[in-house]
C-alpha positions as CSV (number, residue, x, y, z in Angstrom):
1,X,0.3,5.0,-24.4
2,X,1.8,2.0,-23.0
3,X,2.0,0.7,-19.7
4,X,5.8,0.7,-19.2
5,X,6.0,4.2,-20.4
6,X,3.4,5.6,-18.3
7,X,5.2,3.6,-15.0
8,X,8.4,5.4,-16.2
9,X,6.6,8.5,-16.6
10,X,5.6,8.8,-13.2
11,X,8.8,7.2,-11.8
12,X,10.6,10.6,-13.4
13,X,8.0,12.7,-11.7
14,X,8.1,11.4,-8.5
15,X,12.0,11.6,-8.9
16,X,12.0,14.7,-10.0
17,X,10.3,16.0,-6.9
18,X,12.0,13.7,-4.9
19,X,15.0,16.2,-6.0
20,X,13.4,19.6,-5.4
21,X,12.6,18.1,-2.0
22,X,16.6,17.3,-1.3
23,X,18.1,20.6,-2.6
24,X,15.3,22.6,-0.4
25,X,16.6,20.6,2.4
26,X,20.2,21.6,1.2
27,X,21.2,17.6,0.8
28,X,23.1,16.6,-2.3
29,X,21.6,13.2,-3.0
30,X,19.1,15.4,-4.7
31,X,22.0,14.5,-7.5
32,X,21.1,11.7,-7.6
33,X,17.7,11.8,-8.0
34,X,18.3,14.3,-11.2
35,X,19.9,10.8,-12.6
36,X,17.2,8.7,-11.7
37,X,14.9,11.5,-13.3
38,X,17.1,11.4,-16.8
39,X,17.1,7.5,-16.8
40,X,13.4,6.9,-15.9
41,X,12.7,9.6,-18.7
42,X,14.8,8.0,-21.6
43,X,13.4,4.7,-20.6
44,X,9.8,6.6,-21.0
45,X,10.7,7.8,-24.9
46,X,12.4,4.4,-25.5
47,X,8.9,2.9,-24.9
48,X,6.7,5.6,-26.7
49,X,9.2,4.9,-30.2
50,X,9.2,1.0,-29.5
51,X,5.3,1.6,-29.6
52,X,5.0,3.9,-32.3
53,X,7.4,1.6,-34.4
54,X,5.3,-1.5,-33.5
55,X,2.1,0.0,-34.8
56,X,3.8,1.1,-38.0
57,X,5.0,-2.1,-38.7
58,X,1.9,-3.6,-38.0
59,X,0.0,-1.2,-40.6
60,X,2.3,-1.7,-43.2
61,X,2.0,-5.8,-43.0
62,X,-1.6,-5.2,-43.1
63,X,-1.6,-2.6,-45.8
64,X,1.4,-4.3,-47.7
């Protein structure tokens, strides 16, 4: 897995409970860190695909 995805990966869980934290409390910046949680997690999928594309390629210029 690569790095950037894993950092993003825990940047969504540490948001996410970052979240759960601020609506226990009752504040609504908790909204906020849903978004942060939504962004961190695309960004976390955007890496895993760039990866997985990147290795295909790479197989089929080796195989090709």
């Amino acid at each position: 897995m690569p790095r950037l995805a894993l950092y993003a990966l825990a940047v969504c869980a540490l948001a996410i409970v970052a979240a759960v934290v601020s609506f226990v409390q009752g504040l609504w910046i908790g909204v906020v860190w849903v978004l942060l949680a939504g962004l961190a997690s695309n960004m976390a999928w955007y890496y895993l695909r760039r990866a997985k594309a990147e290795r295909a390629a790479a197989e089929h210029a080796t195989t090709g």
